[in-house]
C-alpha positions as CSV (number, residue, x, y, z in Angstrom):
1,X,0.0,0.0,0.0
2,X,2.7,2.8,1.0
3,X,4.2,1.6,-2.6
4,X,0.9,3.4,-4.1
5,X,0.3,5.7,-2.1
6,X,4.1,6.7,-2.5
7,X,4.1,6.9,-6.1
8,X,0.0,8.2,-6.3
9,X,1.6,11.3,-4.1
10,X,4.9,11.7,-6.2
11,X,3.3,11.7,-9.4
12,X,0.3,14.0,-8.1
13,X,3.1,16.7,-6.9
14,X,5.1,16.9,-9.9
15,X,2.2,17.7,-12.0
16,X,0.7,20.2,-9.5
17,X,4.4,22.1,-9.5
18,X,4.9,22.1,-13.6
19,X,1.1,23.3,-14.1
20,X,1.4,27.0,-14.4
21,X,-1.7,27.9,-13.1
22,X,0.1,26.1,-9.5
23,X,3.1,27.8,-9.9
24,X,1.3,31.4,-10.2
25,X,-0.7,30.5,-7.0
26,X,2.6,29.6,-5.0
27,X,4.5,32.7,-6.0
28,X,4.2,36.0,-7.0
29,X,7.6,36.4,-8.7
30,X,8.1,36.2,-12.2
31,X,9.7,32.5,-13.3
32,X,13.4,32.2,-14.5
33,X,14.6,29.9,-17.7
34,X,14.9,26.9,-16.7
35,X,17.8,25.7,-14.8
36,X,19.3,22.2,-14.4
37,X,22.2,20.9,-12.4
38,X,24.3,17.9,-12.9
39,X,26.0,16.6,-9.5
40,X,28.8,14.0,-9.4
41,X,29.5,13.0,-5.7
42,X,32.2,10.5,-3.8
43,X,31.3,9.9,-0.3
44,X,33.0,7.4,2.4
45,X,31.9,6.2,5.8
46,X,33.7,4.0,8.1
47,X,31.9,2.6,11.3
48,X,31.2,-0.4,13.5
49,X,27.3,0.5,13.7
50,X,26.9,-1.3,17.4
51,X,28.6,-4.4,16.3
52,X,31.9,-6.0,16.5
53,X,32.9,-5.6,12.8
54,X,33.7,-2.6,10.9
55,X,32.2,-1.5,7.6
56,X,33.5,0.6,5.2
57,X,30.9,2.2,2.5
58,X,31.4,4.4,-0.5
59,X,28.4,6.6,-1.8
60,X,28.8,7.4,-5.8
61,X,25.4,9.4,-6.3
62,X,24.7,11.0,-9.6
63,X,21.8,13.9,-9.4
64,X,19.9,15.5,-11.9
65,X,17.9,18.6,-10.5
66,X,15.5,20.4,-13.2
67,X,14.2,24.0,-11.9
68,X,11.6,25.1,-14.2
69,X,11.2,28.4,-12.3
70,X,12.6,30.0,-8.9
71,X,10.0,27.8,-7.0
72,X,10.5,24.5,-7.8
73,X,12.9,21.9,-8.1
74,X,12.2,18.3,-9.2
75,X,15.9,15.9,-8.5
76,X,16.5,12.1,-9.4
77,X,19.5,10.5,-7.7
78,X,21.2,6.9,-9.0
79,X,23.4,5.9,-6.7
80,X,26.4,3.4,-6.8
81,X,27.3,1.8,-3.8
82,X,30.3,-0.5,-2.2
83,X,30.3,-2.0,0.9
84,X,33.1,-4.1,2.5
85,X,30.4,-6.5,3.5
86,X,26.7,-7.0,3.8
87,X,26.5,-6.8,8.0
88,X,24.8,-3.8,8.1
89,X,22.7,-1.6,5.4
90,X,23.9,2.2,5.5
91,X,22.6,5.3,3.7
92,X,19.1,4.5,3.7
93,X,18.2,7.6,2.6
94,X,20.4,10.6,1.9
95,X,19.1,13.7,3.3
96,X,21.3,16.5,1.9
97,X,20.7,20.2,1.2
98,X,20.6,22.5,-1.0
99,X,23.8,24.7,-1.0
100,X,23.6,28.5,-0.3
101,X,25.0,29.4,-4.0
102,X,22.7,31.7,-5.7
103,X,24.8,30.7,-9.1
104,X,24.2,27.3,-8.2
105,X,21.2,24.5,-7.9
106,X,22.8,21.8,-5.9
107,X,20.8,18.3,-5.9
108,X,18.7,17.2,-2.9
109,X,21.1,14.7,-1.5
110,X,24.7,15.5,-2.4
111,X,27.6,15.4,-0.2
112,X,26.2,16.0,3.6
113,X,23.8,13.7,3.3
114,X,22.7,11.8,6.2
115,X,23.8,8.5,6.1
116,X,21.4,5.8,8.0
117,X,22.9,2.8,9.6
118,X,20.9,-0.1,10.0
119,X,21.8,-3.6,11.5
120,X,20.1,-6.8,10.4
121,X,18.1,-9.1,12.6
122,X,20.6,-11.0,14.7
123,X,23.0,-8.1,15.0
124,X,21.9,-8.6,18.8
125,X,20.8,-4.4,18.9
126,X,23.4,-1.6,19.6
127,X,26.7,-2.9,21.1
128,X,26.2,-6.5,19.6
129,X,27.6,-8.5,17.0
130,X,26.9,-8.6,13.8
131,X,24.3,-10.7,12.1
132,X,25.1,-14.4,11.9
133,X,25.5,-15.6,8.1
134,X,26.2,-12.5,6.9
135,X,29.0,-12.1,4.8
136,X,32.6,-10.6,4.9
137,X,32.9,-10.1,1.2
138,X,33.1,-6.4,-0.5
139,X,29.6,-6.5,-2.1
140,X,29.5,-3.6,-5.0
141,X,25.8,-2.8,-7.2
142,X,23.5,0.0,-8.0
143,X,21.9,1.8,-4.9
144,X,18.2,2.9,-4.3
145,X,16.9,5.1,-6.8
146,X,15.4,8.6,-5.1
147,X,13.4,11.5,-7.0
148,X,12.7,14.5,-5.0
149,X,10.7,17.6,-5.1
150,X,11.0,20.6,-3.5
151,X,8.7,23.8,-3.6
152,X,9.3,27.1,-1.9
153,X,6.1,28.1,-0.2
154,X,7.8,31.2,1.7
155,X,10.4,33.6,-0.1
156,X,13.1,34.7,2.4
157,X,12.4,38.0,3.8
158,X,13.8,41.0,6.5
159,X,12.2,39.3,8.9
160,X,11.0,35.6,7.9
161,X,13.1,32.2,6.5
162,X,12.6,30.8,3.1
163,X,10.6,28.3,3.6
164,X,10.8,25.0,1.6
165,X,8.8,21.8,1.9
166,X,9.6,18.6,0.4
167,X,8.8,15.0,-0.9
168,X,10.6,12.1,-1.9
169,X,10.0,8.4,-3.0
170,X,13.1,6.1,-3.0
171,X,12.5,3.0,-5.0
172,X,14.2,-0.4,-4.3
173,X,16.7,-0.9,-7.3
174,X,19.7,-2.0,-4.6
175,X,20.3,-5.6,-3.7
176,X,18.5,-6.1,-0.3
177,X,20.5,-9.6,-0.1
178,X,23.9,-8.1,-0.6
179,X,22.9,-5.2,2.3
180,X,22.8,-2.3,-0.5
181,X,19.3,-1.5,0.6
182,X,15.9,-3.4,1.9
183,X,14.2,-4.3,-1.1
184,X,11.4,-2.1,-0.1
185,X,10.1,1.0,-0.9
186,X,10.0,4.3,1.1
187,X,8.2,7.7,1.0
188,X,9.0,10.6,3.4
189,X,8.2,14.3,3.6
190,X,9.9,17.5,5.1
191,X,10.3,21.1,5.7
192,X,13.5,23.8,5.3
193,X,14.2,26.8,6.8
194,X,17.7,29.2,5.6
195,X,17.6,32.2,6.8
196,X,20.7,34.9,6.1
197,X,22.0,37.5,8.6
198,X,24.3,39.6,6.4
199,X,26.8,36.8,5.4
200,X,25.9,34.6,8.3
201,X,23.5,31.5,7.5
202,X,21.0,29.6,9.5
203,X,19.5,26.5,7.8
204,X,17.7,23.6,9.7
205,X,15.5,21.1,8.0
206,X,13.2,18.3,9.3
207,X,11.8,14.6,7.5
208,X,9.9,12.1,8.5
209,X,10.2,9.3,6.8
210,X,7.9,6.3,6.1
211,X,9.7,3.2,5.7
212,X,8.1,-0.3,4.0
213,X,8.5,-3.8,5.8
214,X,10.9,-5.9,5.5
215,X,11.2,-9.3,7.2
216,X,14.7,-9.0,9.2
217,X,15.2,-5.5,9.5
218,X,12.8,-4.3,12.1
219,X,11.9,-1.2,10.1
220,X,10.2,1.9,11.6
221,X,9.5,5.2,10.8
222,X,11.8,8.1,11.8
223,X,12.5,11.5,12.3
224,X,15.7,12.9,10.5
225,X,16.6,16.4,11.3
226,X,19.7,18.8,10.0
227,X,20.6,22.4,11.6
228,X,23.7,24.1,10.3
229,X,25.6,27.5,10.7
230,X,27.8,28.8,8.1
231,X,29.4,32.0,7.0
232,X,30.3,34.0,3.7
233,X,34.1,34.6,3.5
234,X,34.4,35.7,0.2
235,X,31.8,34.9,-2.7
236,X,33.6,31.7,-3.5
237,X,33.7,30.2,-0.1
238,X,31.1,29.5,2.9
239,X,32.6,27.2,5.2
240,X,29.4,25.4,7.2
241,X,29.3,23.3,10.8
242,X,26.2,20.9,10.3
243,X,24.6,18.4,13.0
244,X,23.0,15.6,11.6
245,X,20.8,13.4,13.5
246,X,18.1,10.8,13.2
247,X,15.5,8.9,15.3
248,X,16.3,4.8,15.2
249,X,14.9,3.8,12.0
250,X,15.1,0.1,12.7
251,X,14.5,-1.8,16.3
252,X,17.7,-3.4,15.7
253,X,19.7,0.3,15.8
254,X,20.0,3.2,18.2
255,X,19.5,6.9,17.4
256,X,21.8,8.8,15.0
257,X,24.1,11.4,15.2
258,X,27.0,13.2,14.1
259,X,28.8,16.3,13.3
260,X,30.3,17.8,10.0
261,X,32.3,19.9,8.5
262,X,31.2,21.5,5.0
263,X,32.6,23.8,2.7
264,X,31.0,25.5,-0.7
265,X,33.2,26.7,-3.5
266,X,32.2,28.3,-5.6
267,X,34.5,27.9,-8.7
268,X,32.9,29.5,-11.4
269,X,29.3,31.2,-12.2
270,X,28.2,27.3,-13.3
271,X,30.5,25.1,-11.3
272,X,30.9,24.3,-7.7
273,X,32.2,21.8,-5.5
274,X,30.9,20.6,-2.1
275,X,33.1,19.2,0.5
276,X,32.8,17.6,4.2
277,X,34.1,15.9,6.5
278,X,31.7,14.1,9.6
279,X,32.3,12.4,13.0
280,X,30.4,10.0,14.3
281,X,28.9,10.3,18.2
282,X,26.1,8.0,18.2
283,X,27.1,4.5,17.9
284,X,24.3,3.8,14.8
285,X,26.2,6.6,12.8
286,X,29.6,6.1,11.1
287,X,32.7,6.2,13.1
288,X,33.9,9.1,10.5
289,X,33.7,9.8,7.0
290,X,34.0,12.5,4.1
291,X,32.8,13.4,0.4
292,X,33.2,15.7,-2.4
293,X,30.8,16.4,-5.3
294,X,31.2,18.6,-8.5
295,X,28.1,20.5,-9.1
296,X,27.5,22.0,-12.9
297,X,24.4,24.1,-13.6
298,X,23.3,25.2,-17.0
């Protein structure tokens, strides 16, 4: 049913933000060409995720964000993904945002994301060990396919955040036996707030998502939230601090959390790279890790 209802709801959206007469209702500005953005990400994670064995992940997303005007965005992510072994499940879903360039539309999910870890059944719950019959060999496939839209309901103002609600659908193209995802899938919905102070930036932004079943995960539902400071050196550079947390998304895991370090460059009026580098201080989230992604717009 969530499969339906996730698509139904996806599918609904979309058309409601590309209908004109919906986009004149939202907003009151005049629309801009059309803008699309091309990012090519890297990330890394290393952690033990409550269990005895390490796992090493890397995250190769490419995203494809279409703007049709300064409203909306619309974003599909396709994900390559390698894991040292299939003990636990990491980066359910990829909450990133959307960087501070004016230049620039970077995807939904880049670099920054926030990377879920998620033990099996048998993992014996945070502090255990991992799940018997797993196995210890690098597993290496196509990750969960996510498309996203985003719609500014609020414009940033003197006195008021830009306001941005969201939706996504992920769709289970990963392996579930090989640990590259649950074979299942999910639908969530959230809310962002930036806000500038001069060249100093507020952003937080809140999801819930809704997760299908899977036999041997123990999924649930949960609560992902982001809340970052950052400031405007020169109009190349905005070096961010970001906390990223997460309510246990499977009863087999503990809550999330972690800090990061992000930086925005701004190379050129159509190119910029976004960079971090995260610690871990909940046991579910990754020990450490890092990530770069090349953003073109056009």
């Amino acid at each position: 049913m969530i499969r339906i209802r996730a698509i139904r709801a996806l599918g609904l959206l979309i058309l409601a933000a590309v209908c004109p007469g919906t986009a004149s209702a939202l907003s009151t500005t005049p629309d801009k060409p059309q803008n699309i953005s091309i990012s090519l990400g890297a990330e890394f994670a290393s952690g033990k995720y409550g269990t005895d064995t390490t796992t090493r992940s890397v995250y190769m997303p490419l995203i494809t964000t279409w703007s049709p005007n300064d409203r909306i965005d619309i974003g599909i992510e396709i994900p390559v993904l390698y894991q040292s072994n299939s003990n636990v499940t990491t980066d359910l879903y990829r909450n990133g945002q959307k960087s501070s360039t004016a230049a620039t539309t970077v995807a939904k999910g880049g670099p920054g994301g926030s990377g879920m870890g998620l033990q099996q059944q048998g993992a014996g719950g945070p502090g255990g060990t991992a799940a018997s019959g797993t196995s210890s060999s690098a597993v290496t496939g196509l990750g969960d396919i996510i498309m996203r839209l985003g719609v500014i309901a609020l414009s940033e103002g003197k006195s008021v955040p830009r306001i941005r609600p969201s939706l996504f659908v992920k769709f289970p193209t990963a392996n579930s036996s090989d640990g590259l995802g649950t074979g299942e899938f999910d639908a969530g919905v959230g809310i962002e707030a930036t806000k500038w102070f001069g060249d100093l930036h507020l952003t937080g932004e809140g999801l819930y998502t809704y997760q299908g079943k899977a036999d041997g995960f123990g999924l649930k539902n949960y609560f992902s939230y982001t809340g970052g400071i950052g400031y405007q050196f020169t109009e190349q550079l905005e070096p961010m601090v970001i906390v990223k947390g997460a309510t246990a998304p499977s009863d087999y895991s503990s809550e999330l959390l972690e800090v990061r370090a992000r930086l925005i460059w701004t190379v050129t009026s159509t190119t910029s790279l976004d960079l971090y580098g995260s610690r871990g201080i909940a046991d579910s989230s990754p020990d450490y890790g890092g990530g770069i992604a090349v953003i073109y717009s056009f």
